[in-house]
C-alpha positions in Angstrom: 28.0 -55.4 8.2 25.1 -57.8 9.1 22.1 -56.1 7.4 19.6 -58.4 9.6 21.3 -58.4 12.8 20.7 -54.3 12.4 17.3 -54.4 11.3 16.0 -57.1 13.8 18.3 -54.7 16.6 16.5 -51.4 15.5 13.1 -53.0 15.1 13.2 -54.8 19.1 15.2 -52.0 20.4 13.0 -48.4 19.1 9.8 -50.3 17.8 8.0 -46.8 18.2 10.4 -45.1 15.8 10.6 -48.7 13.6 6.5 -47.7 12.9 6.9 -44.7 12.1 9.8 -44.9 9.5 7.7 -47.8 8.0 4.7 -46.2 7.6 6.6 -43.4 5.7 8.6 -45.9 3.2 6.6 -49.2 3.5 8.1 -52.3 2.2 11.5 -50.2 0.9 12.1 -49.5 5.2 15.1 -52.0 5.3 17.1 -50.4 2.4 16.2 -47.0 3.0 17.9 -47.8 6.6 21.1 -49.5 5.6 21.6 -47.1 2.6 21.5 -44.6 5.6 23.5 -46.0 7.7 26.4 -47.0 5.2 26.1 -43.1 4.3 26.5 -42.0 8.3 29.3 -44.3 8.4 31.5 -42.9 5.2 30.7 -40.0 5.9 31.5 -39.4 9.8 33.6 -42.9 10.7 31.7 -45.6 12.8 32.5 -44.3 16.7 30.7 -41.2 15.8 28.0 -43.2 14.6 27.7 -45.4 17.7 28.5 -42.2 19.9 25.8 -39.9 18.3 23.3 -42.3 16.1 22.3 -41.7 12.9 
C-alpha cells in the first residue's frame, strides 16, 4: 500500500471530513487512518472496501 498516495487522496478528495478527523487526533491523523484502513481491509477483503468505504 502507498501510505502517502492515500493520505494526500483522502485529504484533496473529503477535505471537510480530513478537518474533522484531524482535529479529533491531531498530529497521530495519518496512522490512526492507515491502521484503519489495513483493519477494513483484513477484516472485510479490499472490493468491499472500495465498494462500501471505510
Amino acid at each position: 500500500m502507498f501510505k502517502y498516495e492515500v493520505i494526500a487522496f483522502l485529504q484533496t478528495s473529503q477535505p471537510k471530513r480530513w478537518a474533522k478527523i484531524s482535529a479529533i487526533h491531531g498530529a497521530d491523523t495519518d496512522n490512526r487512518i492507515i491502521q484503519r484502513l489495513y483493519k477494513e481491509l483484513d477484516l472485510r477483503g479490499s472490493l468491499d472496501v472500495l465498494r462500501n468505504s471505510f
